[in-house]
N, C-alpha and C positions, 0 to 999 in steps of 0.2 A: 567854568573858568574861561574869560575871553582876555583876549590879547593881542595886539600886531603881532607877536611874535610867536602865535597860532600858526600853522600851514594849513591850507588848505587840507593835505594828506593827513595831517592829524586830524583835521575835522571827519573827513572823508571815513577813517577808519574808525569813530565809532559809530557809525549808522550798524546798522543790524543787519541786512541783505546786502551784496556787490550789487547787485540792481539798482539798489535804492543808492550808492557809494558813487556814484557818477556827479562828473559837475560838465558847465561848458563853459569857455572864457568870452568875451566879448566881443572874438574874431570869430565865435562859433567852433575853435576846437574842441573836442570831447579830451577832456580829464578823467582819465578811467584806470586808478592804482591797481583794484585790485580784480578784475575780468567781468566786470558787470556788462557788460555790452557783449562777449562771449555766452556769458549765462542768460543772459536775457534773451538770446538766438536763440540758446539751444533748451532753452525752456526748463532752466533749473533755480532754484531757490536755494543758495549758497550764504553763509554767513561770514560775516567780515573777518571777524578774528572770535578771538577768545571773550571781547569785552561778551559780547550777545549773551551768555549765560548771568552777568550782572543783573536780566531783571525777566523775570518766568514769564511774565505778560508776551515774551515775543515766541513764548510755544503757541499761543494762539493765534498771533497776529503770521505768523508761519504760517499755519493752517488755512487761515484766513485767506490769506494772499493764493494762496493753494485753490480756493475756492474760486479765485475770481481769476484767476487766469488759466488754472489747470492744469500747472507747472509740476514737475517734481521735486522732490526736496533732495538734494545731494547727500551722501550718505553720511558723511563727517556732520555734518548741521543735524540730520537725524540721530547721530549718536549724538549729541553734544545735549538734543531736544530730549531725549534718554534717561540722558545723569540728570536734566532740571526736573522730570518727574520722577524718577528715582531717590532724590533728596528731600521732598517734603516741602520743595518750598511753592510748588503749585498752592499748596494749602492755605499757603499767605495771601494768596490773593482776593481780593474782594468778589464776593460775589457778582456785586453791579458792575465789576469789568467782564469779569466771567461771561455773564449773560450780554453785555455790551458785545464783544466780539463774537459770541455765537449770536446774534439776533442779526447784527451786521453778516455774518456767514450766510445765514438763512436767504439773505437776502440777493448773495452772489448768485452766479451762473451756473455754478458748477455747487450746490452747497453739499453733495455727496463726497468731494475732497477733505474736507473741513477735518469732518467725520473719518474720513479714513486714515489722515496723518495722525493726528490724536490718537488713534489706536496703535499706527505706526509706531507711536514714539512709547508709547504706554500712559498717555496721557488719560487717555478715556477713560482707564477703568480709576483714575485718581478724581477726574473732575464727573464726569458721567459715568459710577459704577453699573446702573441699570440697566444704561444704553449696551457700555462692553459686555453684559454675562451674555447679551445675546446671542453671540459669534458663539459657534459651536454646537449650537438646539439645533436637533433638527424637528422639521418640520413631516406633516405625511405629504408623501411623493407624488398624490394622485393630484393635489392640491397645489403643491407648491416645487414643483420640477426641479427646483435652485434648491431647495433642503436647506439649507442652512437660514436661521431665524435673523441673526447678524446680517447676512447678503441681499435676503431679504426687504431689511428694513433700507439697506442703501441703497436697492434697485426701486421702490417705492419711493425714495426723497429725488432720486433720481427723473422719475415720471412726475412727479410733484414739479419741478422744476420746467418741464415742460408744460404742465397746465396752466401755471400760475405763478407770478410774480409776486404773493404776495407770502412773509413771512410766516403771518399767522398759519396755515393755513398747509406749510413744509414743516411748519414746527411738530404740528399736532400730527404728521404722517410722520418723523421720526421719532414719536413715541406711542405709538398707537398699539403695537405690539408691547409694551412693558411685563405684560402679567405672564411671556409664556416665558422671563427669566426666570421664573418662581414657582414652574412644572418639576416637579421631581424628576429626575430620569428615569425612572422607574416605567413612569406612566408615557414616558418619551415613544411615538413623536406627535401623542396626540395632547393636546393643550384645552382640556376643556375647563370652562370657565374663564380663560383667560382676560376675556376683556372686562369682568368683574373685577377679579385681583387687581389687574393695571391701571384702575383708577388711582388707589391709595399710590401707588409707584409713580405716578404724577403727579399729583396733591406735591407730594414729599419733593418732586424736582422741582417743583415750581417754589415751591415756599423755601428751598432753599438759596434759589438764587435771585429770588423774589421776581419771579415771571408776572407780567402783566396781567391783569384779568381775564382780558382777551384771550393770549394767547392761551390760558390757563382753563376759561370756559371753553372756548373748541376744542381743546386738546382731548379734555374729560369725556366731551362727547362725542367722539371720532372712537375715542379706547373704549366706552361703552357699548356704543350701538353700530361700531363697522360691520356687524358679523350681519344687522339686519338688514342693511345694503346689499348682500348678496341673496338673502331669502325675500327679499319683499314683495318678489312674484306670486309665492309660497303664500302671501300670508291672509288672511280673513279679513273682512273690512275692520272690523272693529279691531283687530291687532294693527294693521295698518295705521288706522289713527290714533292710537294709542300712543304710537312709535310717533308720531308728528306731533301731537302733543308731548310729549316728553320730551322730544329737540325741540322743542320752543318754537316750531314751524311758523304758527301765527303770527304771534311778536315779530320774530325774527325771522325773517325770510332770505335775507341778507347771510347770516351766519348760518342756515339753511343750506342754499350755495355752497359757504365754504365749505361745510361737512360734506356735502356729492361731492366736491372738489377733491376732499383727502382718500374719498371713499372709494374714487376711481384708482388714481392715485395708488394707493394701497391693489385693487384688483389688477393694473396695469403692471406690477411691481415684481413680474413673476417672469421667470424664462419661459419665451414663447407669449408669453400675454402683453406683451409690450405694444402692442397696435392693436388691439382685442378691441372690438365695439363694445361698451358699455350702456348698455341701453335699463336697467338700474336707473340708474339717474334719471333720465324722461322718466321713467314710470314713477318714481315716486314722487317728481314736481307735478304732475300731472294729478298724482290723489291732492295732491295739498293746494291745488290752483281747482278741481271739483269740490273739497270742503268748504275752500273759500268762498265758492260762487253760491252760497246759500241765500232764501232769502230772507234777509234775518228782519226788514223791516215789518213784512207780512206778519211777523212773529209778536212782533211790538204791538202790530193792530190790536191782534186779537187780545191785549192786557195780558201774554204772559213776563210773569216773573220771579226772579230768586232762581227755585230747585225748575219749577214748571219749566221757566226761559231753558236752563242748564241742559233739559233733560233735552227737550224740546229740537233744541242747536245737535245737540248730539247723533236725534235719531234721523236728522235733514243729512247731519254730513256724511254718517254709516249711508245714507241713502246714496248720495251722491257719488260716494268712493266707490259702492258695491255698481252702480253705474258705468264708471268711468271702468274698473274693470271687466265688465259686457263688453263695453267699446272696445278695450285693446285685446279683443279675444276677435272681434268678427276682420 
């Protein structure tokens, strides 16, 4: 409804934040009804009135905002954000907003906020049940000093944030752990198999909020092969590339990258390992930059082809890998 006979303050009062409830006049006064210039000092995220529960989309856009300036959310707006996931009506919301303001979060400063108001409010366990069973797994001690699998996964999007600016890439580090929500407790706090399980538990989030391919093929493969980022010192030539062949290393060198990127990420993600060298990552680009440098023309000379070529390629790169590990040994 517009009209002259609008005020300003009427308008003012249905924005959603007092932050955002701010105007100026043309002399440059500040017009500020209801303390948005107060909260925006003091670094809170306040709602204007009662309209804000009119439309659930600003549980996330809360959060969101949460993400990009790292503000807290005042505690009446958090009850308020409460009753909207308490009522069902998160449920109405489209997926393709859903995943609109979580892809836009990802992409914030802070995108470990996001995540933690959504839990705040009880939002997480309506829109990402996966994500919330986390909180409360623990973890073994020797491994992961923070114990809990939840804190975990937010000190890990946390170190994400400092490596890299790119969504894909934070996405695939907040769900990288999915499969240890589906460890009985019984078998509590060790979680074996879990980044088998965690695939399906990704599939499933992504096709529900219809995730990008992208972000949906790193994801898969962060949840499956994180664990061999940490053994790949451990492991034989031939398991070595095996594991580079199955991330698509060749093809994809590019999305190579982003997997060390989640995989440090993830290893940085721990109390105490927060500035931890990561030397994983050189060694595993390092086997896949000696597989690469085969020489595959000499191969052509000789007329091989088909299985001959295949086998041929295979037994140069096991050469070269088993190589390049002599090398980072002397």
């Amino acid at each position: 409804h517009t009209s002259p006979a609008i005020t300003l303050e009427d308008d003012l009062v249905r924005r959603d934040l007092t932050i955002n409830a701010m105007a100026e006049d043309e002399q440059g006064n500040l017009i500020d009804p209801f303390g948005g210039m107060r909260d925006l000092e003091q670094g809170i995220l306040r709602h204007v009135s009662p309209a804000f529960a009119e439309d659930p989309l600003r549980v996330l856009r809360v959060a969101r905002f949460s993400a990009r300036l790292d503000f807290r959310v005042a505690d009446e707006t958090l009850q308020l954000m409460r009753g909207l996931s308490a009522s069902g009506e998160l449920d109405a919301l489209a997926p393709e907003r859903i995943w609109m303001e979580t892809e836009r979060a990802l992409g914030e400063k802070y995108p470990a906020r996001y995540i933690q108001v959504l839990r705040d409010c009880s939002a997480l366990r309506v829109l990402y049940p996966a994500i919330d069973r986390l909180f409360g797994v623990p973890q073994p001690v020797k491994y992961h000093p923070e114990i809990d699998t939840g804190t975990h996964t937010l000190m890990a999007l946390v170190q994400a944030a400092r490596l890299t600016d790119e969504p894909v890439v934070r996405f695939a580090v907040l769900v990288h752990d999915l499969g240890k929500g589906l460890t009985p407790a019984s078998d509590w706090p060790q979680h074996i198999g879990h980044e088998i399980s965690g695939v399906l538990l990704v599939e499933e989030l992504c096709q529900r909020y219809r995730v990008p391919n992208a972000f949906r093929e790193l994801a898969v493969l962060v949840t499956r092969y994180h664990l061999d980022a940490y053994r790949v010192r451990d492991m034989r030539p031939e398991t070595l590339l095996e594991k580079l062949e199955a991330l698509d290393a060749f093809r994809r060198p590019e999305r190579f990258g982003q997997f060390l990127l989640a995989c440090e990420a993830d290893a940085r993600g721990r109390q105490g390992f927060e500035d931890r060298d990561y030397s994983q990552a050189g060694y595993f680009r390092n086997a896949l930059q000696a597989a690469s440098s085969i020489d595959i023309p000499s191969l052509v000379e000789r007329g091989l082809q088909g299985e001959d070529m295949a086998k041929a390629v295979r037994a140069q790169r096991i050469a070269a890998v088993k190589q390049m590990m002599a090398d980072d040994t002397k």
